[in-house]
N, C-alpha and C positions, 0 to 999 in steps of 0.2 A: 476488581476481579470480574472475570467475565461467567456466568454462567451458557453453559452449553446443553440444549436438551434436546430433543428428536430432531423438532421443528428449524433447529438453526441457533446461532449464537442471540443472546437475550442483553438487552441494553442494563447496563450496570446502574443507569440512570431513572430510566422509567418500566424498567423491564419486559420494552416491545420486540419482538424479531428481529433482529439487523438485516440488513442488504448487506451483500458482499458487491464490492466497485472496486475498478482498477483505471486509473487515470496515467496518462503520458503527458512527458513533458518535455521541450529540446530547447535547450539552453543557445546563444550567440557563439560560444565555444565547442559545440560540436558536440557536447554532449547532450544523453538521451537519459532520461528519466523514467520508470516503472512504478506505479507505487499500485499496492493493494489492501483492501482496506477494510470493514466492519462498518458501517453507517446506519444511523437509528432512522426510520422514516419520521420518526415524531417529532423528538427533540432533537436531532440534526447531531450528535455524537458517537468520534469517531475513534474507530482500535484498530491501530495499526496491523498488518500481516506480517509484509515483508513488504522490498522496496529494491528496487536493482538497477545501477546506472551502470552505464556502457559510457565510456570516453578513447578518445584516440591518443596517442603517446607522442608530443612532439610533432602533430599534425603528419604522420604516418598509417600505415596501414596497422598497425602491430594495436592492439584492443586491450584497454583495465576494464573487466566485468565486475562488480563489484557489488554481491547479493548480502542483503540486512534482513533477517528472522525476527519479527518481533513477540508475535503468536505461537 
């Protein structure tokens, strides 16, 4: 469980300040990858946000967005 206090979300681990990081990613199939995240500078542990891929339908113009809440 994550505590949260003024300063920012606190590591469940060692209870440092997290970074919030958002990394992309694009797959050989044309899709695209979002991820957001909670990361400890210390002890390198992560909690997920959310996370949102974008893909094409049948190598068409028509778009699956498709948003995961983890937080």
């Amino acid at each position: 469980m994550q505590m949260q206090t003024r300063e920012g979300i606190q590591c469940p681990k060692c209870k440092t300040i997290m970074e919030y990081s958002i990394e992309t990613e694009k797959f050989t199939d044309g899709t695209k990858r979002i991820k957001s995240f909670y990361k400890c500078p210390v002890c390198n542990y992560k909690v997920n946000d959310q996370q949102i891929s974008v893909s094409k339908v049948d190598g068409t113009e028509k778009l699956i967005i498709k948003i995961e809440k983890f937080f």
